[in-house]
PAGUGU-44925 format. One record per residue (C-alpha): x, y, z; residue in three letters. Coordinates in pm, whole numbers, plus 32768, in hexadecimal, padded with zeros to 4 digits. Example, Ala and Ser with C-alpha at 12.3 -4.5 7.8 and 13.67 -1.06 7.14 Angstrom:
<pts>
84CE;7E3E;830C;ALA
8557;7F96;82CA;SER
</pts>
This chain:
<pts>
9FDA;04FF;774E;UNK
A0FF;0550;7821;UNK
A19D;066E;7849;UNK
A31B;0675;77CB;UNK
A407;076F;785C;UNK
A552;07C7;77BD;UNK
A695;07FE;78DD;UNK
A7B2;088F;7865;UNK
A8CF;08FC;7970;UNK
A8FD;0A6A;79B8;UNK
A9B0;0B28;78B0;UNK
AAAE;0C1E;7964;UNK
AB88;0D1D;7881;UNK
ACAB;0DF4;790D;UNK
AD2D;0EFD;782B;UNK
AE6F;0FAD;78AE;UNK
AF38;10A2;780C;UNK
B05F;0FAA;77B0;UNK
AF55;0F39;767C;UNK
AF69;1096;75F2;UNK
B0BE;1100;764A;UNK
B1C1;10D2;74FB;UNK
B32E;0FFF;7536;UNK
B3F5;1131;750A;UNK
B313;11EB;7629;UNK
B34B;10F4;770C;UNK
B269;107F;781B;UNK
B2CE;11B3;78F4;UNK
B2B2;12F5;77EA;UNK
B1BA;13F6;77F4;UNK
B104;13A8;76C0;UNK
AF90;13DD;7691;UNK
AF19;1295;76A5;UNK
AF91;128F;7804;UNK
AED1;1388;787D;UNK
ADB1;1272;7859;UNK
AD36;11DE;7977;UNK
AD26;105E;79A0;UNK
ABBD;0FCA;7976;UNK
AB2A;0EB4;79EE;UNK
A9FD;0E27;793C;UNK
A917;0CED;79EF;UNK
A819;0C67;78F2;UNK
A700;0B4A;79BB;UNK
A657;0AA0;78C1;UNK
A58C;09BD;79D2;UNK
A463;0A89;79AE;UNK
A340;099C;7971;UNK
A27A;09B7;7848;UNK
A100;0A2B;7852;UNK
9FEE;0962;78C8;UNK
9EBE;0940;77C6;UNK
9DDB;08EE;78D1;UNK
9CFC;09DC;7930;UNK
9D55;0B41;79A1;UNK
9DB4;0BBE;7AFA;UNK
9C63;0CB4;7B9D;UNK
9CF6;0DC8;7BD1;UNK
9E58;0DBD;7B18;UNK
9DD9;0E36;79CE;UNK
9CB0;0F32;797E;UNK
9BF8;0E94;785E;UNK
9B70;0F8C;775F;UNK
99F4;0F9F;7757;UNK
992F;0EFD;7611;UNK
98C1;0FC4;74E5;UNK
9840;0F0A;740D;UNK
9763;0DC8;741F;UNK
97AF;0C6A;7379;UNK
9689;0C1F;7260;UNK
95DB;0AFC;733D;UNK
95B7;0BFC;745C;UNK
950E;0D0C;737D;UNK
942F;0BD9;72E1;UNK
93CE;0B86;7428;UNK
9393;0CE4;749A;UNK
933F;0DF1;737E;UNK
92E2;0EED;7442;UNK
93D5;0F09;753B;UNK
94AE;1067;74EE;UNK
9637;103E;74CC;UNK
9700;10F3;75B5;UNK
975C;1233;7506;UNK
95EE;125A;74BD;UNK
957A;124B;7656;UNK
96AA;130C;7684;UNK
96C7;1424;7599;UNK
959D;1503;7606;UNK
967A;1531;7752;UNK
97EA;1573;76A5;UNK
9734;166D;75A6;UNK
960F;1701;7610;UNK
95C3;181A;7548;UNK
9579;17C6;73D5;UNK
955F;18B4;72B7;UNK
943E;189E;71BC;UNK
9457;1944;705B;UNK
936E;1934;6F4A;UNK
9372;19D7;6DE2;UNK
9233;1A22;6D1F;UNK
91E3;1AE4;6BEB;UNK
916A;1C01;6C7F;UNK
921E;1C20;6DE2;UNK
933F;1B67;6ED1;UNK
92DD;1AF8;7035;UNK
93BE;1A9C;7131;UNK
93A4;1A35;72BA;UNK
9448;1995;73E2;UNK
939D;187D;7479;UNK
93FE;17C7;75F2;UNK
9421;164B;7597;UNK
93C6;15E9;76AC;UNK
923E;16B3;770A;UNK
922E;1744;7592;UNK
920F;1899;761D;UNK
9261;1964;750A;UNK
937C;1A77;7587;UNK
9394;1B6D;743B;UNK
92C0;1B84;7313;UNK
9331;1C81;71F1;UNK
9292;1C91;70C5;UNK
9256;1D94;6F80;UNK
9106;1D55;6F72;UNK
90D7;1E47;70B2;UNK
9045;1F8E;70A0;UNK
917B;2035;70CB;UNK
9262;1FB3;6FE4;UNK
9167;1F66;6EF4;UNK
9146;20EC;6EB4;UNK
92AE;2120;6EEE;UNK
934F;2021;6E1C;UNK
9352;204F;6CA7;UNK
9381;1ECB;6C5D;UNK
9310;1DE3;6D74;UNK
93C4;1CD8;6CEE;UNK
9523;1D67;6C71;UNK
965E;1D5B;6D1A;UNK
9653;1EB7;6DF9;UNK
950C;1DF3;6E46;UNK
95BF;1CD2;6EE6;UNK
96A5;1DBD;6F8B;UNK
95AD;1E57;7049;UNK
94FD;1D19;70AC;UNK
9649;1CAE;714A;UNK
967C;1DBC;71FC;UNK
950B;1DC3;7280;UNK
955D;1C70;7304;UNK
968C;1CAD;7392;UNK
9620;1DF3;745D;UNK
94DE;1D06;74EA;UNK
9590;1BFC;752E;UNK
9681;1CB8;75EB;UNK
953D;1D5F;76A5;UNK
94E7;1BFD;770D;UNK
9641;1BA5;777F;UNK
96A0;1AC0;7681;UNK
97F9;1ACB;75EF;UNK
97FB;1984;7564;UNK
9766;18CE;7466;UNK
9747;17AC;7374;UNK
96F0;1785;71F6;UNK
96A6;163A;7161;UNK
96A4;1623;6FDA;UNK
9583;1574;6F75;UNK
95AC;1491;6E6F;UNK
96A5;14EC;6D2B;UNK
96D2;1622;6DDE;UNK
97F0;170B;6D6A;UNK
9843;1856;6E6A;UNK
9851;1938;6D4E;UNK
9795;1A46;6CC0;UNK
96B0;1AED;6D76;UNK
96C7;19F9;6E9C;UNK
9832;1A3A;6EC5;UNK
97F2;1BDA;6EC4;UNK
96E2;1B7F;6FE4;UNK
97E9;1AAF;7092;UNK
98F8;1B88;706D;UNK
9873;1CAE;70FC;UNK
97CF;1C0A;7221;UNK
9955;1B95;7285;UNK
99C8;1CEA;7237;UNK
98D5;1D6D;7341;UNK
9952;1CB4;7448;UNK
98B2;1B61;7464;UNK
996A;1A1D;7451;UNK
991A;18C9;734E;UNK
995B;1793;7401;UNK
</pts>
């Protein structure tokens, strides 16, 4: 297939003030339009169109690949996708919450090692005496700021949730979350 290329000759427009200027002006007046300076436009339209071979090394960056086509994930299941090697490394620290009937427990966990960083929970000695409900909401406000004040201890301002499956941040998981942020430590 060859390539077609379109020439068309240089388009050059000169504006002057005589365009503007009314008959009863004349060409020498003081009018506004003559306070406009001439302009000279050059339009090339003999720039060839883009090749659809392949592309130039170097010229553009190409964008790295998310997601894998069917026959490659058939071929190899258990290969992980990129955001799933990567992740661990853009969001390390990963908060853990769990509700029961009878108490809340909550840690931060290193992706990477699975050290676990904080732990808070009302089922400790402590605020089990302390706490009149170990499940309420003053309950979850305690266990956020329990986490927050460790975490901090550990030098760890940052940290991720992940909703788990039809997963709402509401409720008492919302109070836990809330207070954590109000305590200084950042959700990304």
């Amino acid at each position: 297939m060859a390539a077609c290329t379109i020439s068309t000759p240089p388009l050059s427009i000169s504006l002057s003030s005589e365009l503007f200027s009314s008959k009863r002006d004349g060409p020498n007046s003081l009018s506004w339009s003559s306070s406009f300076p001439s302009i000279n436009l050059y339009v090339d339209n003999s720039i060839p169109p883009p090749s659809r071979g392949a592309p130039k090394q170097g010229f553009v960056v190409q964008a790295a690949w998310t997601r894998r086509s069917r026959g490659e994930t058939a071929k190899k299941p258990n290969r992980k996708s990129w955001k799933q090697r990567t992740d661990m490394y853009m969001r390390p620290f990963l908060l853990d919450v769990f509700f029961s009937r009878k108490f809340i427990h909550a840690k931060v966990m290193h992706r990477g090692t699975s050290k676990v960083i904080s732990v808070a929970t009302t089922n400790a000695k402590d605020l089990r005496d302390t706490l009149p409900s170990l499940t309420d909401n003053n309950a979850c406000k305690v266990i956020g700021k329990l986490i927050a004040e460790r975490s901090k201890e550990a030098d760890v301002y940052a940290m991720a949730y992940e909703l788990k499956k039809n997963e709402r941040v509401e409720g008492r998981l919302a109070i836990i979350l809330d207070t954590i942020q109000e305590n200084g430590i950042i959700f990304v």
